[in-house]
C-alpha positions in Angstrom: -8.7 34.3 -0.2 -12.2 34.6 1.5 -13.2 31.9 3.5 -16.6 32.1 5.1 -16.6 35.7 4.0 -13.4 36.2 5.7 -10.3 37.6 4.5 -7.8 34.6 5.2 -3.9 34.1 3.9 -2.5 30.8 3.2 1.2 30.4 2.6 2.6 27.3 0.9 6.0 26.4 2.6 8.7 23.8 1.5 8.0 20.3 2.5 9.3 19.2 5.8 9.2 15.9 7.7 10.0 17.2 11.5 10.1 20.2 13.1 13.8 19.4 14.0 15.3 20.5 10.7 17.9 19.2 8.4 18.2 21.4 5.3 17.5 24.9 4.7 14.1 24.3 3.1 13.1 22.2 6.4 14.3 25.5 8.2 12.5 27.9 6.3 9.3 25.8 6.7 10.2 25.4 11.1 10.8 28.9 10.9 8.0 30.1 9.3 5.5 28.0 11.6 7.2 29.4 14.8 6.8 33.1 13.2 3.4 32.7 12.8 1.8 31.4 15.9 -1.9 31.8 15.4 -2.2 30.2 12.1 -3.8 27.2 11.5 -2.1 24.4 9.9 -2.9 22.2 6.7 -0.8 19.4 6.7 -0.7 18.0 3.8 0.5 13.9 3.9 1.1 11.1 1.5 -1.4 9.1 1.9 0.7 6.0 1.0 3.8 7.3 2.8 1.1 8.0 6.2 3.7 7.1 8.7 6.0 10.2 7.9 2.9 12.9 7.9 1.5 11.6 11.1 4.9 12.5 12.2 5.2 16.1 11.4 1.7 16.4 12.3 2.1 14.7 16.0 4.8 17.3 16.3 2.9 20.4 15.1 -0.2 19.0 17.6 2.4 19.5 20.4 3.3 22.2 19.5 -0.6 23.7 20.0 -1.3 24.8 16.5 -4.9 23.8 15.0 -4.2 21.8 12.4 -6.1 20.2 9.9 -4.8 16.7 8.1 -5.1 16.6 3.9 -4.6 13.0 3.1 -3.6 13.4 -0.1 -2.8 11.2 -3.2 -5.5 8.9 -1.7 -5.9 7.5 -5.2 -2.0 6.3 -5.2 -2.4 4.8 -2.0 -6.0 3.2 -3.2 -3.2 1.7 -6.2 -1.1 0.2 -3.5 -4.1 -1.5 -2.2 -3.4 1.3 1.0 -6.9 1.8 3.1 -6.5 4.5 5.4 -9.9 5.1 7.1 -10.1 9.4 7.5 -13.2 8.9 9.5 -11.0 7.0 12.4 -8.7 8.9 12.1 -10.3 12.2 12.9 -12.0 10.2 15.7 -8.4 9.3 17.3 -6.5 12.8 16.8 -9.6 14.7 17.6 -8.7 17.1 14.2 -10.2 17.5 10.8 -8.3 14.7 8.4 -9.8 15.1 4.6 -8.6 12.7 1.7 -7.6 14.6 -1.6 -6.8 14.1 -4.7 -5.2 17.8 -5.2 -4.0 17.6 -8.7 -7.7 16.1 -9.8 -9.2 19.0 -7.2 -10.9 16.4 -5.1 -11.4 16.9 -1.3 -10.1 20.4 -1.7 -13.9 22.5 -0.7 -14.2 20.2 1.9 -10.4 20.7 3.3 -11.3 24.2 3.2 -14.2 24.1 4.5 -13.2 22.2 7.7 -10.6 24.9 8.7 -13.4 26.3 10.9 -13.1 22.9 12.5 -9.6 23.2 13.5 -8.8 23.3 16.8 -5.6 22.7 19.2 -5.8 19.3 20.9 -4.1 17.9 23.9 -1.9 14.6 23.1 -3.5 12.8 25.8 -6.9 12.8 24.6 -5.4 11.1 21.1 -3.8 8.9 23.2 -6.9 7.9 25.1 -9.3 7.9 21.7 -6.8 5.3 20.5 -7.0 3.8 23.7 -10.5 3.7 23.0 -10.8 2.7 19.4 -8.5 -0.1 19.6 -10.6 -1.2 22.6 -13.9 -1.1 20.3 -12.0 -2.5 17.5 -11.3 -5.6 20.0 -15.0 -6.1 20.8 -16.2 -5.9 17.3 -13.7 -8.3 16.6 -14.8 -10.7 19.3 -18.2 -10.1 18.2 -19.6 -8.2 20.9 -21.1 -5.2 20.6 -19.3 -1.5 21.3 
């Protein structure tokens, strides 16, 4: 596949929830990663099961790889009355995150598109952006201004 008129790979590998697996899928997937050092990462997460992709994804961010976050299934989460705001998000974990819909092809251009944009991040900047958001949050909630 070309992107930005260069050749680029990408490799679909069995879904995982850690890096610490626990079946031979979760192995293959571990061991693929590890084989592969400078790729960049799309991790694709559940948009109404968040919790467990921010998971994985906190441990691939550890781990140094750029990564990129596809929310995806934003529609079944939007049915679960699930708001996840993508925009925040990205602010806190200092990566690309894009909502998709994959099986309508929503989100998909711009989830390639923002692979330029993916970059290896230290985990205490996140931790100081949430630091940081939740401290904005607070003031716009009090009614002051941040």
């Amino acid at each position: 596949m070309k992107i930005e008129g260069e050749d680029s790979e990408i490799v679909d590998v069995p879904g995982t929830f850690s890096l610490d697996p626990k079946d031979r899928a979760e192995e293959v997937a571990v061991s693929m990663l590890h084989e592969n050092r400078d790729a960049k990462v799309i991790s694709v997460i559940d948009a109404s099961k968040i919790e467990r992709g921010l998971y994985l994804a906190m441990e691939i961010i550890e781990e140094g790889y750029p990564l990129v976050i596809a929310l995806n299934m934003r529609d079944v989460a939007e049915d679960k009355n699930i708001v996840i705001d993508a925009d925040r998000l990205e602010r806190i974990l200092g990566i690309p995150v894009v909502s998709t819909v994959a099986i309508a092809g929503e989100g998909i251009k711009e989830l390639v598109s923002r692979l330029k944009d993916a970059k290896p991040v230290n985990v205490d900047s996140i931790i100081a952006n949430a630091a940081n958001a939740s401290d904005t949050e607070s003031a716009a909630d009090a009614g002051g201004a941040a």
